[in-house]
N, C-alpha and C positions, 0 to 999 in steps of 0.2 A: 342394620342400625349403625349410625356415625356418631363418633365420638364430640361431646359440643364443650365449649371451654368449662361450662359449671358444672361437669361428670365430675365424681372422683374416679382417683386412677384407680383404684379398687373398691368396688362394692359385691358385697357376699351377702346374697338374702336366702334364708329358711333354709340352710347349705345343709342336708343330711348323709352320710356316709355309711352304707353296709355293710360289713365284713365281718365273717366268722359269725352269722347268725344274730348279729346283733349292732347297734349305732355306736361306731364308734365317736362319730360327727354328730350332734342332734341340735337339730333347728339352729342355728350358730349364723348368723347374721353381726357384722361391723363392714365401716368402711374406712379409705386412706385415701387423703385429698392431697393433692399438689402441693409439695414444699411440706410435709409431713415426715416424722420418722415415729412408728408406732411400734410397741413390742405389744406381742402375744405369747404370756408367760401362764404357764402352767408343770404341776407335776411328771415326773416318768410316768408315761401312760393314759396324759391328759387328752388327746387325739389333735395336738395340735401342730407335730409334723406330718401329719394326715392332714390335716387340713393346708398346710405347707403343699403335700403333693397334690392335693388338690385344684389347688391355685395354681398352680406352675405347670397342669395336665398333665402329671406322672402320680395318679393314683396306685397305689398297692393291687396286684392282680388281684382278680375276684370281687372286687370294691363295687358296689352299687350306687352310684349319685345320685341325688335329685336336690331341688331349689336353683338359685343361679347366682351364676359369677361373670362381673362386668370388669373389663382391664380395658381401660381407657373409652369405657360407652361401649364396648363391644361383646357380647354375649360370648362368653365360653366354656361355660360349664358343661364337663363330661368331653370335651376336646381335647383331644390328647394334644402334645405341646408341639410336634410336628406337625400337625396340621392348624393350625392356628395361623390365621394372617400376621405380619413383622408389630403393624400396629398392638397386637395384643400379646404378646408375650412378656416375657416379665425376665428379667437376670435372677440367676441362681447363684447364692454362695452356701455351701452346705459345711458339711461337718468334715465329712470322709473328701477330702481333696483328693485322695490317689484315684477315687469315682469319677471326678468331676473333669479331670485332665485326661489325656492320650499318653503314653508314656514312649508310644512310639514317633510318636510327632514332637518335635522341636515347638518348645514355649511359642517361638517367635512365629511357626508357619501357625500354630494354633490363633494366633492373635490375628495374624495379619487378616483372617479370613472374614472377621467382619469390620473391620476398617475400608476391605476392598467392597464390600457387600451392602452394609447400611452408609458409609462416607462417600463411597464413588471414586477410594483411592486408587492409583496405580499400584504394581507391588510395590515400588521401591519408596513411593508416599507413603505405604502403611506398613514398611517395617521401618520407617521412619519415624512415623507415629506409637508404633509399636514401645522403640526402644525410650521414647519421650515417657506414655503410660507405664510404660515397669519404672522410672525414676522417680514418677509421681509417687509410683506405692512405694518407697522409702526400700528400693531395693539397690544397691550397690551392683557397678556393674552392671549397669541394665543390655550392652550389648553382649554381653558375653552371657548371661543367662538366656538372653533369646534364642544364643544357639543352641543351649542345652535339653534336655530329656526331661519333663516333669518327676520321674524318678532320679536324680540326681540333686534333685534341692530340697530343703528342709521345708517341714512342716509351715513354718512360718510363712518362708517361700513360695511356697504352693497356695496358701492360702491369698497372699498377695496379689498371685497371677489370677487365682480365680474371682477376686475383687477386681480383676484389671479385663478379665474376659468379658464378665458382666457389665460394666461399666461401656466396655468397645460397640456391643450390642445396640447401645444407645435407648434402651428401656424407661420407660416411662414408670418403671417399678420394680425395686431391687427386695426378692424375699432371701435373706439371711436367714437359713435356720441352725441354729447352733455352731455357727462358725469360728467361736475363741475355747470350744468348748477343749479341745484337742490340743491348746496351746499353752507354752510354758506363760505365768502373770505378767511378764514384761512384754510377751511376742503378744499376747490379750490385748494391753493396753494400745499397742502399736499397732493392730488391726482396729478394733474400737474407734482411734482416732483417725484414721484413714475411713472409715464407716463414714464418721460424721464428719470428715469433711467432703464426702465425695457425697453426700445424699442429701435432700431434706430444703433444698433451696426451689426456686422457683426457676432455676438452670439446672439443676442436678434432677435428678428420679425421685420420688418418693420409697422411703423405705419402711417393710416388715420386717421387726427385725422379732425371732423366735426363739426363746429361749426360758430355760426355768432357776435364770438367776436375774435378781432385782438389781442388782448391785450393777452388774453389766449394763441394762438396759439405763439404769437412773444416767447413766453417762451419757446417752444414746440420745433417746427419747423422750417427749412431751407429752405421750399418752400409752396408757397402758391398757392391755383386755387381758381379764384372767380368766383364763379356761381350764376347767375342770370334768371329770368325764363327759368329756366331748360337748360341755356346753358353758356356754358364756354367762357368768358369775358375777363380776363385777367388769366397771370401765370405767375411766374418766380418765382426769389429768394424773399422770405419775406424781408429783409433789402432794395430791389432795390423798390419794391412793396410799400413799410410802406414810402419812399423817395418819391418816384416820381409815386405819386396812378394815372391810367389813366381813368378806371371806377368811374360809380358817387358815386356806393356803398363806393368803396375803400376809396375814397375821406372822403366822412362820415366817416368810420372809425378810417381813422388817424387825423382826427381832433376832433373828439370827443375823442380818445388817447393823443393830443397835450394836448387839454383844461382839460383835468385828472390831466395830469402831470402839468400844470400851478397851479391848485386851490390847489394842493396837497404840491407843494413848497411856495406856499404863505401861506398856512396854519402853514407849518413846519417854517417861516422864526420867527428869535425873535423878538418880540417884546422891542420894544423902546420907552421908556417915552420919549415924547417930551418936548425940551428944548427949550429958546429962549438963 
């Protein structure tokens, strides 16, 4: 099957997941079209970094699949992520950056490998390019981090490079799942913002982005799915959703979003010496 321009870059139909005797995944169907940025929020437990590993063909050992998944018109449900043709893979930004990096390999030879791979660069064009993409992710010093060891830079850092790995891939669809989770609220927003500028255009990838805070995603993304054990509860537009939540998750969320934003303007309000 080939990919035709009116595919979305992901569609997930009647997607069910086995594990430990029982679904963790059940019937879970949505899709992501081109120039999209979508969250899939749900609680701890909700089976929706399962369904993350699913998509990206790094299921949980033991895991049983069935339904299907399309990344770019191309069937790959139950495909583990190495054997998946270039066309259908997808970039990864996860949680655990010290996972997702080599610590033995230098940032920069990690990078160069698919600049040389999917671009057609020489080396010395793709640590070229290399040290241009670490500048983009708002990293300082972007040649002198190339030479360094994924174990030698922060959290932040790491997560940078792994928005910048994914990105080099050249992916037609970037899944984020929990990736500010691990991050101090200012290194958040500056991953966040790098998120959405580097996704969601009709030159950029589309993105999933996964997580079980509204507040992140409302920055993010134009639509939301809320999953709850392991199935799809509510969807629409994040503004209609964050308005009128109908799920009980939902609900939680945007009130513990309302009550943020209350404590946070009574905080900022001035204070007034009282007078009689």
């Amino acid at each position: 099957m080939t990919s035709k321009a009116s595919d979305p870059v992901l569609r997930v139909e009647n997607l069910r997941m086995r594990l430990g005797g029982r679904f963790a995944v059940d019937d879970l169907s949505f899709q992501v079209t081109k120039g999209e940025r979508v969250c899939l929020i749900g609680p701890s437990g909700s089976g929706k970094s399962l369904t993350a590993g699913a998509i990206l063909g790094i299921p949980p050992p033991g895991a049983t699949l069935s339904g299907r998944i399309h990344i770019n018109g191309l069937e790959v449900g139950g495909v583990r992520a190495t054997r998946r043709p270039a066309a259908a893979r997808a970039g990864m930004v996860f949680q655990n950056t010290h996972a997702a990096l080599n610590p033995l390999v230098s940032v920069g030879a990690q990078l160069r490998e698919p600049f040389m791979r999917f671009h057609g660069l020489s080396r010395r064009e793709a640590q070229r390019a290399v040290v241009k993409l670490l500048g983009r992710m708002m990293i300082a010093a972007p040649e002198e981090v190339a030479r360094r060891s994924s174990a030698a830079l922060s959290g932040g850092q790491r997560q940078r490079v792994c928005l910048a790995l994914a990105l080099a891939c050249k992916p037609a669809l970037i899944v984020a799942d929990e990736p500010t989770t691990a991050l101090d609220v200012l290194t958040q927003a500056e991953v966040l913002s790098l998120l959405r500028e580097s996704t969601g255009t009709a030159e950029t990838p589309a993105l999933l982005f996964i997580s079980h805070d509204m507040n992140a995603a409302a920055q993010l993304c134009e639509r939301a799915l809320i999953i709850d054990d392991g199935r799809l509860m509510e969807s629409g537009p994040l503004a209609q959703l964050m308005a009128d939540p109908q799920h009980a998750f939902s609900r939680e969320l945007v009130s513990a979003i309302q009550q943020d934003a209350v404590a946070s303007t009574a905080m900022a309000a001035p204070r007034h010496e009282m007078t009689r």
